[in-house]
N, CA, C and O of each residue as an XYZ file, in Angstrom:
596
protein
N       0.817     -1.191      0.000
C       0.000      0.000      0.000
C       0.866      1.262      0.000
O       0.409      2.117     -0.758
N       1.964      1.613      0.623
C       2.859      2.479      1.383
C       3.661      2.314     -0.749
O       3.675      3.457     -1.208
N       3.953      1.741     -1.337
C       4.586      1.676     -2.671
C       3.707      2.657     -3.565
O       4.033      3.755     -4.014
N       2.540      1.987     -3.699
C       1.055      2.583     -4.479
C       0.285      3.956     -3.958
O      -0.785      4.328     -4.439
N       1.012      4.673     -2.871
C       0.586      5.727     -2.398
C       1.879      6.517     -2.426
O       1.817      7.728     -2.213
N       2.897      6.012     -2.640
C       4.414      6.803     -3.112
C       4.261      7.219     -4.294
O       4.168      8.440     -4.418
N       4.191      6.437     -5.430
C       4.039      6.344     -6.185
C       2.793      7.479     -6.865
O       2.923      7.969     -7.987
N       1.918      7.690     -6.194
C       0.158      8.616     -6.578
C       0.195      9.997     -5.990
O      -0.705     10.806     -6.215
N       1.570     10.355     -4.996
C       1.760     11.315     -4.020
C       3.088     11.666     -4.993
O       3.123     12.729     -5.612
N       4.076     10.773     -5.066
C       5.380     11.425     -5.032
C       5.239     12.718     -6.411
O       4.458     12.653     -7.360
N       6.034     13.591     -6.190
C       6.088     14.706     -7.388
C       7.169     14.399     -8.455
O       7.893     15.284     -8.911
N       7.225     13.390     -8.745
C       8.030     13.363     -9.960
C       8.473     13.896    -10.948
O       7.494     14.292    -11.581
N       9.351     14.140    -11.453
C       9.830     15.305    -12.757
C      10.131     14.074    -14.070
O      10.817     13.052    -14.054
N       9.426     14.599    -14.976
C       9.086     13.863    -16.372
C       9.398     12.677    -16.218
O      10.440     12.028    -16.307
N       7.747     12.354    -15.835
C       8.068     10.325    -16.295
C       7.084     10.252    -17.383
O       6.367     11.160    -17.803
N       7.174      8.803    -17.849
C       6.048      8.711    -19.149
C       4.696      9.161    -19.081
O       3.962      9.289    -20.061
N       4.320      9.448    -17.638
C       2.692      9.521    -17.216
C       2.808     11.458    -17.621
O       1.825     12.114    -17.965
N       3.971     11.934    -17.492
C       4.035     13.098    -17.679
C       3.567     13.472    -19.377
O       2.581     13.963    -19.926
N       4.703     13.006    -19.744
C       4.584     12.562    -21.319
C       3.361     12.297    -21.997
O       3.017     12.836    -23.049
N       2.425     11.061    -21.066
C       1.272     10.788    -21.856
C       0.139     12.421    -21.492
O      -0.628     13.037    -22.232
N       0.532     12.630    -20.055
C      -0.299     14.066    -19.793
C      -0.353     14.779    -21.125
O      -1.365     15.097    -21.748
N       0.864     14.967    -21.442
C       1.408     16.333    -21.997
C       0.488     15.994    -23.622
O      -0.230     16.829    -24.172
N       0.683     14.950    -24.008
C      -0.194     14.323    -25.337
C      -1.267     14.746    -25.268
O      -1.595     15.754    -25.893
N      -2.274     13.928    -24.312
C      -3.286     14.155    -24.276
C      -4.133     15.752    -23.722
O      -5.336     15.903    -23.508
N      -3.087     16.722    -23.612
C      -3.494     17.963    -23.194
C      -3.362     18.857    -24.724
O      -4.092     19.812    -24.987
N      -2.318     18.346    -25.618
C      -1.774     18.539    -26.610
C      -3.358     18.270    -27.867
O      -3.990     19.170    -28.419
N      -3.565     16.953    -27.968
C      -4.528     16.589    -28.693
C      -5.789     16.835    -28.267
O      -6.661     16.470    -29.056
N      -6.148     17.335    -27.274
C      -7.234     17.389    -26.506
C      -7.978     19.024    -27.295
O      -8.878     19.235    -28.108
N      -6.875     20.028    -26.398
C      -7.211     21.477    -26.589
C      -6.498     21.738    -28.325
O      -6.857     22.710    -28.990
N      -5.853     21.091    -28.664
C      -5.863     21.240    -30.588
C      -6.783     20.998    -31.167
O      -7.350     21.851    -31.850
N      -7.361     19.276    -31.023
C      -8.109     19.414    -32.006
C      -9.588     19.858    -31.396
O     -10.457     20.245    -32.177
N      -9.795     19.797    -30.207
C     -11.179     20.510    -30.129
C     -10.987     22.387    -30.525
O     -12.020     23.056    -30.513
N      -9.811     22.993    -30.808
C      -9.761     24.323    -31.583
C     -10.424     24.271    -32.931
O     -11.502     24.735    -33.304
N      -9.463     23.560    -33.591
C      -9.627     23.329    -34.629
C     -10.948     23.077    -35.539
O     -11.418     23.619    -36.539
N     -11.286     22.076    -34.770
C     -12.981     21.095    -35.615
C     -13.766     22.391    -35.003
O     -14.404     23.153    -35.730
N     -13.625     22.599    -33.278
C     -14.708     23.546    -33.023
C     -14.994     24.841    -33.048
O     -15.941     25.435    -32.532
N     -13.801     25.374    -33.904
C     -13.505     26.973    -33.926
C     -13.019     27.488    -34.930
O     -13.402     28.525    -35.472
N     -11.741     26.481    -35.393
C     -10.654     26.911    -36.614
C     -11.697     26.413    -38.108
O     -11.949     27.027    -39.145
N     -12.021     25.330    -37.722
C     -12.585     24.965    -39.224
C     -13.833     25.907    -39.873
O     -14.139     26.015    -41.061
N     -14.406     26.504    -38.777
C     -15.605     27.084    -39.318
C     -15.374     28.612    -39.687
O     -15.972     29.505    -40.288
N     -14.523     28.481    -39.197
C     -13.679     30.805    -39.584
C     -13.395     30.399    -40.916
O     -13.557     31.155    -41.874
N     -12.825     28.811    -41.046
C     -11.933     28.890    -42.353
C     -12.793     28.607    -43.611
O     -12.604     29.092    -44.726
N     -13.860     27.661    -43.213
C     -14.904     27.842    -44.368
C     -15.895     28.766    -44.461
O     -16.664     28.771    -45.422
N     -15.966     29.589    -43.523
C     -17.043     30.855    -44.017
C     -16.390     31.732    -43.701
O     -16.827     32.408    -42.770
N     -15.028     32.138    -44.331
C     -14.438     32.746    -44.164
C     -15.373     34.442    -44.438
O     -15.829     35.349    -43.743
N     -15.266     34.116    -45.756
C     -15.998     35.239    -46.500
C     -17.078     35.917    -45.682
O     -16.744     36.958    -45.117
N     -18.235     35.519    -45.542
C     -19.149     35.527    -44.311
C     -18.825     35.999    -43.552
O     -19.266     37.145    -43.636
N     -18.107     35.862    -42.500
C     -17.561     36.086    -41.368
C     -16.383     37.708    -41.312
O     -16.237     38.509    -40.388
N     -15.837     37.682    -42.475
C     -15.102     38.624    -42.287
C     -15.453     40.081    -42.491
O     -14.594     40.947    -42.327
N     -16.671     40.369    -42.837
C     -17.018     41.344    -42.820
C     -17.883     41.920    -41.145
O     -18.019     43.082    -40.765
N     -18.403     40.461    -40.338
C     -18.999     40.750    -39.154
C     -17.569     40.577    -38.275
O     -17.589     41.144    -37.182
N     -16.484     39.947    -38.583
C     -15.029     39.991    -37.458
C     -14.752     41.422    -36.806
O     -14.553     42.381    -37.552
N     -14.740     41.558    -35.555
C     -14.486     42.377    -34.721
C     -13.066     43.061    -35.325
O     -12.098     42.362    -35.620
N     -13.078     44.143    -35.428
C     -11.648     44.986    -35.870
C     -10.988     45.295    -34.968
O     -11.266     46.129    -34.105
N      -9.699     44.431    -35.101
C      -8.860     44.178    -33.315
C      -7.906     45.024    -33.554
O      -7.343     44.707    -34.602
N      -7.359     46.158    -32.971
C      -6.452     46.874    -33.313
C      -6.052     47.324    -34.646
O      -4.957     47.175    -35.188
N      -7.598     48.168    -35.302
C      -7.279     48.434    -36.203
C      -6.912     48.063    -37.621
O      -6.696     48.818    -38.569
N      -6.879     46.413    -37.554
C      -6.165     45.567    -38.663
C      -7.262     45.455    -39.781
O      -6.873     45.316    -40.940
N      -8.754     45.510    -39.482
C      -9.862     45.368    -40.213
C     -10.219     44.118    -39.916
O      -9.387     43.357    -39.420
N     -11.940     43.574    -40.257
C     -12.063     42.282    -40.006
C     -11.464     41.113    -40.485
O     -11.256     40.004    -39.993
N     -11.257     41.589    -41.475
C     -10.751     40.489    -42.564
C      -9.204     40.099    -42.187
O      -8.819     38.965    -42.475
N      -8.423     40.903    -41.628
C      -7.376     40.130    -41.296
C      -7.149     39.665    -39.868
O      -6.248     38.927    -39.468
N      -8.224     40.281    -39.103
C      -8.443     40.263    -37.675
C      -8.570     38.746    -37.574
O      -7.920     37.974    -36.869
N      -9.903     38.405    -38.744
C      -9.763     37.150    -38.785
C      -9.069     35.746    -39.255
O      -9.466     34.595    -39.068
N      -7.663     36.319    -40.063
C      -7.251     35.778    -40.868
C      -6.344     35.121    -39.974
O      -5.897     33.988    -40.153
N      -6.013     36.094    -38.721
C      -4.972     35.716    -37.620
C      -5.572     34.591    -37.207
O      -4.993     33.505    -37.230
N      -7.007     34.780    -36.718
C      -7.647     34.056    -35.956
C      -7.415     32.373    -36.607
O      -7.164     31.391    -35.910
N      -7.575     32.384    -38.071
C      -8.058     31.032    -38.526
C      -6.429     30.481    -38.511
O      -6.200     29.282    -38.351
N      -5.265     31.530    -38.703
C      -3.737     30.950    -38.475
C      -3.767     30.234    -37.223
O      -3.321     29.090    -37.303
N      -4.173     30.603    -36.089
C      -3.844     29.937    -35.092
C      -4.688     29.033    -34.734
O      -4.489     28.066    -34.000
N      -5.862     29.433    -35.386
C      -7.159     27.710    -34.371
C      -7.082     26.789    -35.775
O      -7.739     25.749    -35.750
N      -6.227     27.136    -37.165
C      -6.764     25.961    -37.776
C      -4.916     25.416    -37.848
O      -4.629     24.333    -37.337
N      -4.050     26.085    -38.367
C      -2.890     25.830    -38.782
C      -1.707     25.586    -37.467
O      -0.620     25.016    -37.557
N      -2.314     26.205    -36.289
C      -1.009     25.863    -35.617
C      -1.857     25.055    -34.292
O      -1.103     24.483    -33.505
N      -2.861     24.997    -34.091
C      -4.350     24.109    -33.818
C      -3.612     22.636    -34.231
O      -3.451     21.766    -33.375
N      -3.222     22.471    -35.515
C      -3.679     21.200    -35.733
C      -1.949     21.155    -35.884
O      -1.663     20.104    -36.457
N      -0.862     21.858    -35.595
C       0.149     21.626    -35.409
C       1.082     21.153    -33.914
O       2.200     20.689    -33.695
N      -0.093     21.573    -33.098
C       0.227     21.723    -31.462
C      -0.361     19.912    -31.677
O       0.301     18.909    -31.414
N      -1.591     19.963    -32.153
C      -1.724     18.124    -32.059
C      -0.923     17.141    -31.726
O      -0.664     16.394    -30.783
N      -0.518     17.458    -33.140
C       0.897     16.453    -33.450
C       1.848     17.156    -33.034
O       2.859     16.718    -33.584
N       2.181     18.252    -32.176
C       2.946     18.113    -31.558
C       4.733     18.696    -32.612
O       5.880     18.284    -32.437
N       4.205     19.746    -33.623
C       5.194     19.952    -34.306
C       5.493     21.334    -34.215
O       4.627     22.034    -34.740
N       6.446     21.948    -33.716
C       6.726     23.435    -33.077
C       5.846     23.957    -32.202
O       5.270     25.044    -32.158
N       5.834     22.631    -31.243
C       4.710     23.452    -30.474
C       4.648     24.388    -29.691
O       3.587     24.808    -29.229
N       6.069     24.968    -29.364
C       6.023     26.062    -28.364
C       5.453     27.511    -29.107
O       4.873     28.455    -28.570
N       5.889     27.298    -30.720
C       5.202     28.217    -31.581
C       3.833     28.341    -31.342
O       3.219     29.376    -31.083
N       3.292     26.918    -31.474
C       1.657     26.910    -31.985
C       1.059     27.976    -30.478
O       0.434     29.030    -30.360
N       1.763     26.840    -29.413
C       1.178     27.296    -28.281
C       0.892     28.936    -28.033
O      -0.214     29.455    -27.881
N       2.025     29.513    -28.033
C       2.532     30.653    -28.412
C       1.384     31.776    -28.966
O       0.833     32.695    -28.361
N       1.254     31.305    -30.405
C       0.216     31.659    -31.278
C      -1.081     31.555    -30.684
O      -1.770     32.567    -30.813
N      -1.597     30.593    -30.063
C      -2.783     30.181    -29.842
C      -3.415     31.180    -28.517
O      -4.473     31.774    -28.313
N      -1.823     30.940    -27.599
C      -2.048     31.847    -26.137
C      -2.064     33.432    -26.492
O      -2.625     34.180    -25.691
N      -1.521     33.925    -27.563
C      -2.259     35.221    -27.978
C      -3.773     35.501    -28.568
O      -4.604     36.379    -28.334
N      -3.753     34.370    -29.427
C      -5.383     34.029    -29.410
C      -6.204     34.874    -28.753
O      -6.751     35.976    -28.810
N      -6.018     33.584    -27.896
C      -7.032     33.637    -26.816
C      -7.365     35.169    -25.421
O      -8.352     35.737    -24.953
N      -5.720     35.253    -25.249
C      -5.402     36.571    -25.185
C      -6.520     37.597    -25.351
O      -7.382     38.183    -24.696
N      -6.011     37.486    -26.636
C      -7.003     38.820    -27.380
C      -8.300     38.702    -27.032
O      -8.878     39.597    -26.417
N      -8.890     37.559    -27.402
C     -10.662     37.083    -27.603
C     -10.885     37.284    -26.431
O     -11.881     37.962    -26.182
N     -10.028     36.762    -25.252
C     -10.491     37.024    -23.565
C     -10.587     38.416    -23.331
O     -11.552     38.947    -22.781
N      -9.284     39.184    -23.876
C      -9.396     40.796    -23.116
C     -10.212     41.325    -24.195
O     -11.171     42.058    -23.949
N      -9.935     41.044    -25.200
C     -10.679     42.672    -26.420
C     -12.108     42.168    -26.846
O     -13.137     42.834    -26.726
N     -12.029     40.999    -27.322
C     -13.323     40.291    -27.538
C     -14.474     40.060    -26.745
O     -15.657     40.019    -27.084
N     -13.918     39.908    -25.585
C     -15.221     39.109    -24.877
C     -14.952     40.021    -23.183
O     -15.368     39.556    -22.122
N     -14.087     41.522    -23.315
C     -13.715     42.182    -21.857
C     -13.975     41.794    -20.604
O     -14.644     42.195    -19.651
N     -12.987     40.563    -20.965
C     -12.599     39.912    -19.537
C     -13.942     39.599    -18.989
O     -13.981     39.191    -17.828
N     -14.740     39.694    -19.469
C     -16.041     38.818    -18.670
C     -15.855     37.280    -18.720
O     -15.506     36.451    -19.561
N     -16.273     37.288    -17.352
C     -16.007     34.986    -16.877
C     -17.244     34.817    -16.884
O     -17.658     33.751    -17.339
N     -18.068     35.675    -16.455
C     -19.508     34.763    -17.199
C     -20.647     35.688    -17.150
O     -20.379     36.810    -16.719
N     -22.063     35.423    -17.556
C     -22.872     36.308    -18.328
C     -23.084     36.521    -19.469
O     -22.608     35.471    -19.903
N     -23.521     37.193    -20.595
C     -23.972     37.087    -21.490
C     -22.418     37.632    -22.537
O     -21.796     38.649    -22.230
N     -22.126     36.992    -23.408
C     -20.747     37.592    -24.253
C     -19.230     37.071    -23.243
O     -18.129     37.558    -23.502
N     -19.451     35.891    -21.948
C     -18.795     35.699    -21.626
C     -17.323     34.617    -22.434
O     -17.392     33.876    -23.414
N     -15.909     34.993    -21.394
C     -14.727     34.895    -22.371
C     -14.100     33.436    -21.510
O     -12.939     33.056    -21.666
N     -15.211     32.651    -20.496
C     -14.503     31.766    -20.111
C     -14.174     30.550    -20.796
O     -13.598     29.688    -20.132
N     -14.429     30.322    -21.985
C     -13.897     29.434    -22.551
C     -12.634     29.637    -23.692
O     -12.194     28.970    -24.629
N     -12.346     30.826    -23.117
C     -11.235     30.979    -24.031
C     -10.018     31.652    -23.103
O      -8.870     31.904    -23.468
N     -10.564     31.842    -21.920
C      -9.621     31.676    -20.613
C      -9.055     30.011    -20.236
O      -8.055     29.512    -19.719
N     -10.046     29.641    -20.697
C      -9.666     28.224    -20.360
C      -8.690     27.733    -21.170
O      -7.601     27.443    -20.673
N      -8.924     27.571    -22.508
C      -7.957     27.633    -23.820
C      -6.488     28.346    -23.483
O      -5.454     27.700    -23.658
N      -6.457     29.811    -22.954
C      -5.466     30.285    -22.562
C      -4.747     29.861    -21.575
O      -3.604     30.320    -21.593
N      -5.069     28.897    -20.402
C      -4.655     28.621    -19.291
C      -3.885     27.134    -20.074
O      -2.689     26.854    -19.987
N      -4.982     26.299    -20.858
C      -4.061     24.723    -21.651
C      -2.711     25.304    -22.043
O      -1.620     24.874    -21.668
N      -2.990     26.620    -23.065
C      -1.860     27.029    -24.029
C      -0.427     27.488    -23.453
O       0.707     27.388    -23.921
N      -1.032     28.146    -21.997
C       0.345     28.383    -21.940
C       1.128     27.519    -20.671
O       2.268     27.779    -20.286
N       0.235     26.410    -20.101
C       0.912     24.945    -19.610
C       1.648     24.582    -20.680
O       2.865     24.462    -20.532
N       1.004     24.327    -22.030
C       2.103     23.761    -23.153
C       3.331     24.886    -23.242
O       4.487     24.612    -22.920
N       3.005     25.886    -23.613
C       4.248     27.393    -23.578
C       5.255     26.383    -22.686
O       6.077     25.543    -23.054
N       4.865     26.795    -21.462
C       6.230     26.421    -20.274
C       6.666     24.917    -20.467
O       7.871     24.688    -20.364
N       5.842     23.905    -20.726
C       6.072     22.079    -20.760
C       6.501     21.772    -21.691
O       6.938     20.640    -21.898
N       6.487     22.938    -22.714
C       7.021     21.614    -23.906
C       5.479     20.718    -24.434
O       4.276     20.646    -24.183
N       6.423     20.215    -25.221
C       5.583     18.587    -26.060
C       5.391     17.650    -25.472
O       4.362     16.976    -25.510
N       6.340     17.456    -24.837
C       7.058     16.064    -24.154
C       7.411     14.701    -25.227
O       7.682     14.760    -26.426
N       7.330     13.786    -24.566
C       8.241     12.749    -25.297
C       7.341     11.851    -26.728
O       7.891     11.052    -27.486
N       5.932     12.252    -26.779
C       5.389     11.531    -27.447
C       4.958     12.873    -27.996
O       4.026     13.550    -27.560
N       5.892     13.223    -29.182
C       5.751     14.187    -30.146
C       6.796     14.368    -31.220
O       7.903     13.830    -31.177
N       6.307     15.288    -32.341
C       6.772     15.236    -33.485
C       8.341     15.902    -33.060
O       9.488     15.584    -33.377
N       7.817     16.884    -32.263
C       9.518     17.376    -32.314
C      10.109     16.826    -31.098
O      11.239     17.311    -31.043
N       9.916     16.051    -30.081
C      10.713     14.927    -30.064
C      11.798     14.319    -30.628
O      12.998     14.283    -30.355
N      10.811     13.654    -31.835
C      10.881     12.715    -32.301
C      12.298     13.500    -33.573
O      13.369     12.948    -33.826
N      11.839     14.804    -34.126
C      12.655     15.233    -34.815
C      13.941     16.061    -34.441
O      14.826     16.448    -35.205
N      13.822     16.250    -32.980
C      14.589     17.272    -32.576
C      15.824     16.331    -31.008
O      16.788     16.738    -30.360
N      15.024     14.973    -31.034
C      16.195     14.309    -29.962
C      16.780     12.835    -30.665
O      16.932     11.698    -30.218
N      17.020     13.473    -31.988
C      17.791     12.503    -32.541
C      19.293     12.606    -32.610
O      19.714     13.763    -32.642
N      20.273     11.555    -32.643
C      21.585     11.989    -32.916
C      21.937     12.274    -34.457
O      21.410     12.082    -35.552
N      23.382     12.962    -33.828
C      23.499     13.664    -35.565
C      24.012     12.511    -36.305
O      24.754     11.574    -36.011
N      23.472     12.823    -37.212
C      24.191     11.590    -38.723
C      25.279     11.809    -38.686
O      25.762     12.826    -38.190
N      26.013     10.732    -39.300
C      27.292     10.826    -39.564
C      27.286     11.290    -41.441
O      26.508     10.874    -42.299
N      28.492     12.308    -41.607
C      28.604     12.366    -42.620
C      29.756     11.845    -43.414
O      30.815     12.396    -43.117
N      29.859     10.670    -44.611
C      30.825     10.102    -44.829
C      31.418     10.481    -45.843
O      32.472      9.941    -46.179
């Protein structure tokens, strides 16, 4: 018992359970961006960009253009887990924005921004964590160097 309660208590620094965390926080808050946010800016684009909120001036149309860069393209890059400190990055300004300018910091009530506080809070756990071990840049970035003959 005293093993199995070490083990559920102790604070460990990166074991695989970390790793699988880090995945499933990775694939979790990507692709629910993506399918539930990124894909639909990106097919009604047109539509949409004339009602997009004008965020500093940029106009709707590119206000939103940012928007669909980060919930569809770096959304579905944080997935898999490929530059993700970028995607994250990208995404945690996002949300950023949509929380303070979009939705003024309201957590709840009508035009509330808590689900994109929430989004902001995943994004920038990934910011500081990394990918971890079950990811693309991992996979591309803790390899040894070739030999060149």
């Amino acid at each position: 018992m005293k093993l199995f309660a070490n083990r559920l208590f102790h604070p460990e620094a990166a074991t695989r359970w970390t790793d699988a965390a880090l995945l499933l926080l990775r694939l979790w808050l990507g692709l629910t961006m993506l399918f539930n946010h990124g894909l639909d800016k990106l097919i009604n684009f047109g539509g949409k960009s004339s009602k997009f909120p004008n965020l500093f001036g940029m106009g709707g149309s590119m206000s939103l253009a940012l928007a669909v860069f980060a919930e569809v393209f770096c959304a579905a890059i944080l997935a898999a887990g490929l530059m993700t400190r970028f995607a994250a990055l990208n995404l945690a300004i996002t949300m950023l924005v949509a929380y303070a300018v979009a939705h003024k910091m309201a957590l709840s009530g009508p035009g509330s921004g808590e689900l994109a506080f929430i989004y902001l809070a995943g994004y920038l756990a990934l910011l500081i964590a990394g990918p971890g071990r079950y990811s693309a840049d991992a996979w591309l970035f803790s390899r040894s160097p070739r030999s060149t003959g």
